[in-house]
KESE-690384 format. One record per residue (C-alpha): residue in three letters; x negated, y negated, z negated. Coordinates in steps of 0.1 Angstrom, whole numbers, plus 5000, padded with zeros to 4 digits. Layout:
// KESE-690384
[rec Ala,[X,Y,Z]]
...
***
This chain:
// KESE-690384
[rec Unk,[5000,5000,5000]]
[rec Unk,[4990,4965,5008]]
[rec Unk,[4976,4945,4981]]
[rec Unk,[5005,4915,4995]]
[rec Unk,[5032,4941,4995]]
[rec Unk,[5057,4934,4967]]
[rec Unk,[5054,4966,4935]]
[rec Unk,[5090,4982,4941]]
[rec Unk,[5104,4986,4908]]
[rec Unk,[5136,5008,4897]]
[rec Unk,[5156,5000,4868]]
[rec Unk,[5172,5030,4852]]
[rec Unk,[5206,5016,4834]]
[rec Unk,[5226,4987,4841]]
[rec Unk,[5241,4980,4810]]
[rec Unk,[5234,4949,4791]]
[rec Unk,[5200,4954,4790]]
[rec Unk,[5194,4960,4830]]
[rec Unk,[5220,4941,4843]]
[rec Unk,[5217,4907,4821]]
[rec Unk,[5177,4905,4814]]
[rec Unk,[5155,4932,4836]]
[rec Unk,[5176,4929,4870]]
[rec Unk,[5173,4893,4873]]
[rec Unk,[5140,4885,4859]]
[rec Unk,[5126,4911,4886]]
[rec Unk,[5145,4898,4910]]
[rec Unk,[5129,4861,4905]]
[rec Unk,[5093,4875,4898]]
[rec Unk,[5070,4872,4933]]
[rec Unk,[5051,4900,4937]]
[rec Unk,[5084,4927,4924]]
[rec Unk,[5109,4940,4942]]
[rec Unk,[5140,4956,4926]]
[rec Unk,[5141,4988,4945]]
[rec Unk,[5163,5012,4925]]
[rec Unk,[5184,5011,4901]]
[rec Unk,[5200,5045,4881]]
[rec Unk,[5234,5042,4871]]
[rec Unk,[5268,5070,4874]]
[rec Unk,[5291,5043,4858]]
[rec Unk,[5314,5036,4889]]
[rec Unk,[5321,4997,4878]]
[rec Unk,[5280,4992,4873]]
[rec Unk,[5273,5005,4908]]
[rec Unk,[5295,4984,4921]]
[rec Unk,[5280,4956,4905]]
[rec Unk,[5247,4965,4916]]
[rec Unk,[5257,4962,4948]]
[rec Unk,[5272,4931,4948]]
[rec Unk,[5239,4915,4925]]
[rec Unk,[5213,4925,4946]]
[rec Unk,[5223,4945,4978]]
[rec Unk,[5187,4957,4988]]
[rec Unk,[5186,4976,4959]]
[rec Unk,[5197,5016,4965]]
[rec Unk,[5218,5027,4934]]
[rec Unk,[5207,5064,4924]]
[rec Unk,[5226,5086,4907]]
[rec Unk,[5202,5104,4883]]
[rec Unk,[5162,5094,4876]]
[rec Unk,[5153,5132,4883]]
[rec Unk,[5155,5116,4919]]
[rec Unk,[5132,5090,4914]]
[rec Unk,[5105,5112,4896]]
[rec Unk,[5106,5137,4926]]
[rec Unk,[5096,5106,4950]]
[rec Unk,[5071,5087,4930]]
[rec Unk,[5052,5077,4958]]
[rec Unk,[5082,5055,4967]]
[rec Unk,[5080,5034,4936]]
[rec Unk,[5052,5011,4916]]
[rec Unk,[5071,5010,4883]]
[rec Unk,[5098,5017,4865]]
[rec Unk,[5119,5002,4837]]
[rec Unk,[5135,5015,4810]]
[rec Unk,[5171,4997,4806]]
[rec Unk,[5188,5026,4788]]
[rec Unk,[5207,5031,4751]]
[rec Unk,[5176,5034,4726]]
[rec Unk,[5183,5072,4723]]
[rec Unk,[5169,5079,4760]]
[rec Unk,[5137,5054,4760]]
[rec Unk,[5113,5080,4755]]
[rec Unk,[5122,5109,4775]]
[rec Unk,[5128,5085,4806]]
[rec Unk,[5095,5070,4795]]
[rec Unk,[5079,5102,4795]]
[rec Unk,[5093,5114,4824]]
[rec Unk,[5079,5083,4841]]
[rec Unk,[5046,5087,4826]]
[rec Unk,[5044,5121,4835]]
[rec Unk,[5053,5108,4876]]
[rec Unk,[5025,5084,4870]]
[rec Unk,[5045,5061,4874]]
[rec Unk,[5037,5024,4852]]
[rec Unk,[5065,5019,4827]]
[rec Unk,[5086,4991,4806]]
[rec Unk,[5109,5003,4781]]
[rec Unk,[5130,4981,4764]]
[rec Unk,[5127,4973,4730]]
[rec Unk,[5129,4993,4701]]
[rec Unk,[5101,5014,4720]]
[rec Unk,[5119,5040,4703]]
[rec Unk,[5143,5056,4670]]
[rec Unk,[5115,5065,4654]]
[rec Unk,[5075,5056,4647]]
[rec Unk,[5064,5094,4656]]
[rec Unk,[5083,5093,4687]]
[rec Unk,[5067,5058,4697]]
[rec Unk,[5032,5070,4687]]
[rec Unk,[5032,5103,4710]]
[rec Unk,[5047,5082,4739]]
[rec Unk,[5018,5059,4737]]
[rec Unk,[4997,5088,4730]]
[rec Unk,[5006,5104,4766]]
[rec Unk,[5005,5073,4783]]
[rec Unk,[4967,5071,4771]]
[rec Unk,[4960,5102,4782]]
[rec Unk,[4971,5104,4816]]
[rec Unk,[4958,5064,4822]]
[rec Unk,[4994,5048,4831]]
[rec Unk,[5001,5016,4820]]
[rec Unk,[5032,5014,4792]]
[rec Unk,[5044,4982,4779]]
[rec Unk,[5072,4969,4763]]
[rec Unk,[5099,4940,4769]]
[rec Unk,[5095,4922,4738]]
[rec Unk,[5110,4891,4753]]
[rec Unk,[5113,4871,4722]]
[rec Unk,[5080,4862,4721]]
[rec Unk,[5087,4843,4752]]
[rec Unk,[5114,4823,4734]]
[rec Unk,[5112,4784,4729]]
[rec Unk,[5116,4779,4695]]
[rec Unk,[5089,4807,4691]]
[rec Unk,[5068,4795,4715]]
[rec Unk,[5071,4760,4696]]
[rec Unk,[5066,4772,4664]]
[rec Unk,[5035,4791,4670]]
[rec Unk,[5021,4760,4686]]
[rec Unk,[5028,4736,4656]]
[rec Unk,[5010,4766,4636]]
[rec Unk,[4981,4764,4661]]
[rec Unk,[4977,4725,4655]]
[rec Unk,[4975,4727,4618]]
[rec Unk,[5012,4709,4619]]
[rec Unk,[5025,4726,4590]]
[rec Unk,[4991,4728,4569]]
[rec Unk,[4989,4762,4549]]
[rec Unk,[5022,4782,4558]]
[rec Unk,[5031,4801,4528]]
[rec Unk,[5071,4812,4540]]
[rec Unk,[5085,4821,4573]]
[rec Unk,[5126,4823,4576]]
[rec Unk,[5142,4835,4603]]
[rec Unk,[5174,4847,4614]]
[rec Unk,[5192,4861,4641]]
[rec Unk,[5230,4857,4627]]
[rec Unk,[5263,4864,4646]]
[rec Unk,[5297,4863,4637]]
[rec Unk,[5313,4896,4651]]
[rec Unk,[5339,4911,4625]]
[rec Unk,[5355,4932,4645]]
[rec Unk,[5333,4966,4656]]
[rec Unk,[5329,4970,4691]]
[rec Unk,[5327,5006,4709]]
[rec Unk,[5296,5020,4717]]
[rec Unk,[5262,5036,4711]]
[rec Unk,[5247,5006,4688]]
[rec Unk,[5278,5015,4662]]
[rec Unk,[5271,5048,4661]]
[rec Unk,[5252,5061,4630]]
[rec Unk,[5238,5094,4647]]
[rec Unk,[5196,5088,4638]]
[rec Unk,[5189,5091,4671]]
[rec Unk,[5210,5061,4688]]
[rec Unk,[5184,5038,4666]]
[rec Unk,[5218,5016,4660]]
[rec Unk,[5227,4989,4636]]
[rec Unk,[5213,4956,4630]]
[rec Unk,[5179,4964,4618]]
[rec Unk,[5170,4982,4646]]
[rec Unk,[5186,4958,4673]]
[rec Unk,[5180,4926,4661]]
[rec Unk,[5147,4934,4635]]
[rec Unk,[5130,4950,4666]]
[rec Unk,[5127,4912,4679]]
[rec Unk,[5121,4896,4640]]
[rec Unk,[5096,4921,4626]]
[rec Unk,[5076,4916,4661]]
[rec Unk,[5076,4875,4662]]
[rec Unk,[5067,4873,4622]]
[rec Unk,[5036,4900,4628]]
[rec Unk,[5030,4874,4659]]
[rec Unk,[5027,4852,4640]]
[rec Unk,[5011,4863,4610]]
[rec Unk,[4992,4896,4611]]
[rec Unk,[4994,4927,4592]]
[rec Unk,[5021,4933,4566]]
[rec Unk,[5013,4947,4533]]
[rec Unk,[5045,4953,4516]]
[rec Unk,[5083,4956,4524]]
[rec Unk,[5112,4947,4507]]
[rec Unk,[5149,4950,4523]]
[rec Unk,[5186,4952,4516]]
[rec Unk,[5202,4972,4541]]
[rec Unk,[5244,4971,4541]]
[rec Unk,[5273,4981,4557]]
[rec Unk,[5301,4949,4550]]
[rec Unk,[5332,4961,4580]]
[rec Unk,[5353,4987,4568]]
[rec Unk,[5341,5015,4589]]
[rec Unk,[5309,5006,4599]]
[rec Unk,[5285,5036,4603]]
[rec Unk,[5256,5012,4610]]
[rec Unk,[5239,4985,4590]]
[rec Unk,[5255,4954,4603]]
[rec Unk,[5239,4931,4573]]
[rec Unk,[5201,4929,4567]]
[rec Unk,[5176,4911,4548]]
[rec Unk,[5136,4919,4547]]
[rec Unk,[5108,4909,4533]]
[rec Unk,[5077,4912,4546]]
[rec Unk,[5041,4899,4526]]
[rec Unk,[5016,4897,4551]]
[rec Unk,[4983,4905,4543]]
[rec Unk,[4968,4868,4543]]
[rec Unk,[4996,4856,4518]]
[rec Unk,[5024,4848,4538]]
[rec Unk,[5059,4860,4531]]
[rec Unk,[5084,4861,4559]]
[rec Unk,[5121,4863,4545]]
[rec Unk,[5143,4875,4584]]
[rec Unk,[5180,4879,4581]]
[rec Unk,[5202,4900,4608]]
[rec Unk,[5238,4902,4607]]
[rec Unk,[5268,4907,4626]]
[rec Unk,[5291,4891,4593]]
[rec Unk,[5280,4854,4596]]
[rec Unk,[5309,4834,4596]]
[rec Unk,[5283,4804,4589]]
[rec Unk,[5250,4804,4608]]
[rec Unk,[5216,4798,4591]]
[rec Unk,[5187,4780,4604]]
[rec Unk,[5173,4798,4636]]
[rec Unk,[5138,4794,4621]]
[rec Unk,[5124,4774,4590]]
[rec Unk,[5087,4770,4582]]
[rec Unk,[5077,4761,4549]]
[rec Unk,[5036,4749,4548]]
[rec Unk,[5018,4727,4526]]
[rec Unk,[5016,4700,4546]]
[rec Unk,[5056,4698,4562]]
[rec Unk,[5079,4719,4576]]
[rec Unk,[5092,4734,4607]]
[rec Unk,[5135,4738,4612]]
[rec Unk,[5153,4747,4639]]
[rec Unk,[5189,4760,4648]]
[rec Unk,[5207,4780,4677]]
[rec Unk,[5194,4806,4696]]
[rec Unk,[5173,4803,4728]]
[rec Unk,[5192,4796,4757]]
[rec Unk,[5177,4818,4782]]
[rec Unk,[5203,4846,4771]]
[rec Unk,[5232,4826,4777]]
[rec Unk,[5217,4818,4804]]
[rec Unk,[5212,4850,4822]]
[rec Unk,[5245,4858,4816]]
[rec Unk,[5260,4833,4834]]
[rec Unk,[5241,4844,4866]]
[rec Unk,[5208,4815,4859]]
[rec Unk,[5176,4827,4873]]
[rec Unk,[5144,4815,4860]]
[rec Unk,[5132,4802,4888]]
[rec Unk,[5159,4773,4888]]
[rec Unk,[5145,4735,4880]]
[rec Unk,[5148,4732,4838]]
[rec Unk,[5149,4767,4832]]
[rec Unk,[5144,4776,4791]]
[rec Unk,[5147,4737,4783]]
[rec Unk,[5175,4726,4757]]
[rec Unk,[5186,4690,4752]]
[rec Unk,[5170,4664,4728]]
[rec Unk,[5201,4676,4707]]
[rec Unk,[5186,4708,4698]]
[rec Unk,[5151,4700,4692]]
[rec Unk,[5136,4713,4658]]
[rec Unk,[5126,4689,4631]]
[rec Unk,[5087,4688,4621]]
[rec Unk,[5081,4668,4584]]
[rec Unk,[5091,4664,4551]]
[rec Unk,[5126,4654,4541]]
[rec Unk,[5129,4615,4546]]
[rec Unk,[5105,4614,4571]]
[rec Unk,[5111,4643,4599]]
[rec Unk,[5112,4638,4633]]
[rec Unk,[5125,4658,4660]]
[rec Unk,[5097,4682,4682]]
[rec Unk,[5106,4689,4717]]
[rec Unk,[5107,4726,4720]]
[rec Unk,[5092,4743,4746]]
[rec Unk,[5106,4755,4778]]
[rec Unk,[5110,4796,4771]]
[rec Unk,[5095,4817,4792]]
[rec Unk,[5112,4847,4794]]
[rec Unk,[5098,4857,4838]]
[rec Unk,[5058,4853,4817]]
[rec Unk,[5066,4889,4809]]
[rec Unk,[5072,4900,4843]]
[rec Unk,[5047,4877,4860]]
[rec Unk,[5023,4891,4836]]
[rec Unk,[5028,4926,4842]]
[rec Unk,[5026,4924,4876]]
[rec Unk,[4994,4906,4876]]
[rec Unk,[4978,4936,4855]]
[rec Unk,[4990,4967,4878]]
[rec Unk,[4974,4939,4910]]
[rec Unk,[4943,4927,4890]]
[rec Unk,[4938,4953,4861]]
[rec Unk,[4947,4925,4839]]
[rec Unk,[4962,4931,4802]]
[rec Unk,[4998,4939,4800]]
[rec Unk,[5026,4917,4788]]
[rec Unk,[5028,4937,4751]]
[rec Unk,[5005,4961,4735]]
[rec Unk,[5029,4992,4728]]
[rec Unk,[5007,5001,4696]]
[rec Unk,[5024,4963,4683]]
[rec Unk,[5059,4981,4692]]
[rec Unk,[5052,5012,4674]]
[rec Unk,[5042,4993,4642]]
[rec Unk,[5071,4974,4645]]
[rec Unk,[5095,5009,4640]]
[rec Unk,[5075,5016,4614]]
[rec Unk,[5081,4989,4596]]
[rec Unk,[5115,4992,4603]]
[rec Unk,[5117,5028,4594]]
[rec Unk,[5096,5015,4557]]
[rec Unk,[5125,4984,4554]]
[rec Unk,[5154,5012,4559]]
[rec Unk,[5134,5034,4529]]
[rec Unk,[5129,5002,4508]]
[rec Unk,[5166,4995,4512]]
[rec Unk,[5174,5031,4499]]
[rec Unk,[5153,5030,4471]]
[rec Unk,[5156,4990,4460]]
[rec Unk,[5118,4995,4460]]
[rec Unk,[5092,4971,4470]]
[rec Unk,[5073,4992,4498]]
[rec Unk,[5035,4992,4505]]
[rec Unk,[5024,4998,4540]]
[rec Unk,[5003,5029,4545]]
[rec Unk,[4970,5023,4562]]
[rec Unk,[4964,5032,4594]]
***
C-alpha cells in the first residue's frame, strides 16, 4: 500500500460509542478512511448507510478477520463485555487496534490483552478521549504554568440527572458487562486525575445503588491520594438533580472552577464534525474562573480536541510515532476501579499494591 493511501479502518458496533464519537472522528481525520463497519441491528445498518455511504456494513467481524489484508485497523465500538475478544481477535489478524474505554471488565483481562499485543508487535491503544477535553486541556495547562501554586485537592465530577433506568447492557449487574457508574464514567475520571497527578497510593470509595431496582452502582464517590500528596475527590452519578462544579482545583496559590461538560459530545450528536471553523470552543459564558474569591477572573478554556486522538494514531502506524494512549495507563485505571469497588465493600481505606 502507498504511503499516500488513506489506512481503511472498520468500526465494529454502531451503537453510541461507533455511531456518535468513532464514525465521525474517522471520518474527518486525513489520512483514515471508514471502511467497515460490523453491525446485525437492522435500524443501525440503515444508518450507516445513510452517515457514510462508502462504508460496507458487515454482518459479523469473523469476516473481517478472514480478510485482514483488506484493512489497516480496527476499532472496538462494542458493549464493554466484548472489547477483549474483538481486540484479540484483531490482534491475533494483525491487525492495529482501538478499543473503547474501559479497556476491559477486569485488570487481568486488560493485562493479558496488552500482553498479546506485545508479543505479536501490533499496536493497541485506547480512546480515552477525555483527555482531549477543554476544561482538561485547560486545567492541566494552568498546572503547567504554576497558576494554582502547590495543588493539594482535585474535584471533579461527571453528574447527570437520569432517574428513570434505561434498558440496556450498562444497567445490567452481570460482572462481565463492566456496567454502572464507576465503570462508565470513572473510566474517564480515574484516567484525567492520574494525568494529571501520577501514581495513586491509596483508595477510598462509596459505591451505591439510589433507584429502586438498580443492579448497578448509579452513585459514586472516590478518593484517590496520589503519591506526591495530592488528593483527588471525583464524583459520578446518574441521581444529580443539582450539578456540581465540572472541575475545581484547590492550590496554594488560587484556584481553578469550572462547570458543564465539554461540548464536543453534544456536539457529535448533533451531526458537528471536528473539522468545522470553532470546533471544541465554548462562549465567554462558560469559561472557568482562575483566583481567589474577590479577585477571580474568567480563563478562556481551550478549544477540545477530541480528532488529536485520531490524527495521532494515524501518524504512529505512518511514522512509527507513539500512540494516542498507552494501554498499560488503561489497565491501571481498572484496577483502580476494581480497588475503589473493594474499598466500597469494605468501608476500608485501600492501599495500591506495587507493581
Amino acid at each position: 500500500m502507498a504511503d499516500t493511501a488513506p489506512l481503511r479502518v472498520g468500526l465494529l458496533g454502531y451503537g453510541v460509542a461507533g455511531r456518535v464519537f468513532h464514525a465521525p472522528l474517522i471520518a474527518a481525520t486525513p489520512g483514515l478512511r471508514l471502511d467497515a463497519v460490523v453491525t446485525t441491528n437492522p435500524e443501525r445498518r440503515d444508518q450507516v448507510r445513510q452517515d457514510h455511504p462508502d462504508a460496507r456494513v458487515v454482518d459479523d467481524a469473523d469476516q473481517l478477520w478472514q480478510a485482514p489484508d483488506a484493512l489497516d485497523l480496527i476499532v472496538v465500538a462494542t458493549p464493554n463485555k466484548r472489547h477483549v475478544p474483538n481486540a484479540l481477535a484483531a490482534v491475533r489478524a494483525g491487525l492495529p487496534v482501538v478499543v473503547d474505554k474501559p479497556l476491559a471488565p477486569s485488570a487481568a483481562e486488560g493485562r493479558a490483552l496488552v500482553d498479546e499485543a506485545d508479543r505479536r508487535g501490533v499496536p493497541l491503544t485506547v480512546f480515552q478521549n477525555r483527555r482531549w477535553d477543554g476544561d482538561f486541556l485547560t486545567a492541566r495547562r494552568l498546572i503547567e504554568q504554576g497558576e494554582l501554586g502547590q495543588v493539594a485537592r482535585f474535584e471533579s465530577r461527571f453528574e447527570r440527572w437520569r432517574p428513570t433506568i434505561k434498558a440496556g447492557w450498562r444497567e445490567s449487574g452481570t460482572p462481565e458487562e463492566a456496567g454502572g457508574a464507576l465503570y462508565d464514567l470513572g473510566a474517564h475520571l480515574v484516567d484525567q486525575a492520574v494525568q494529571l497527578f501520577g501514581p495513586v497510593r491509596t483508595v477510598y470509595a462509596e459505591v451505591d445503588r439510589r433507584r429502586p431496582g438498580a443492579q448497578v452502582d448509579d452513585d459514586a464517590f472516590v478518593a484517590l491520594t496520589h503519591a506526591g500528596g495530592v488528593r483527588s475527590h471525583l464524583w459520578m452519578s446518574a441521581v444529580a438533580a443539582q450539578l456540581g462544579p465540572r472541575l475545581r482545583i484547590l492550590g496554594d496559590r488560587a484556584a481553578y472552577t469550572t462547570y458543564g461538560l465539554d461540548v464536543q459530545e453534544d456536539a457529535l450528536r448533533d451531526g458537528g464534525r471536528p473539522d468545522a471553523p470553532g470546533w471544541g470552543e465554548v462562549t465567554p459564558d462558560r469559561y472557568g474562573q482562575l483566583g481567589v474569591d474577590g479577585e477571580l477572573r474568567p480563563v478562556r478554556t481551550e478549544p477540545g480536541r477530541y480528532q488529536d486522538f485520531y490524527a495521532q494514531l494515524a501518524a504512529a502506524l505512518r511514522d512509527g510515532g507513539p500512540l494516542p494512549v498507552d494501554p498499560r495507563d488503561a489497565v491501571a485505571t481498572v484496577e483502580l476501579i476494581e480497588l475503589a469497588h473493594r474499598a466500597a465493600a469494605r468501608g476500608e481505606v485501600l492501599p495500591v499494591p506495587p507493581r
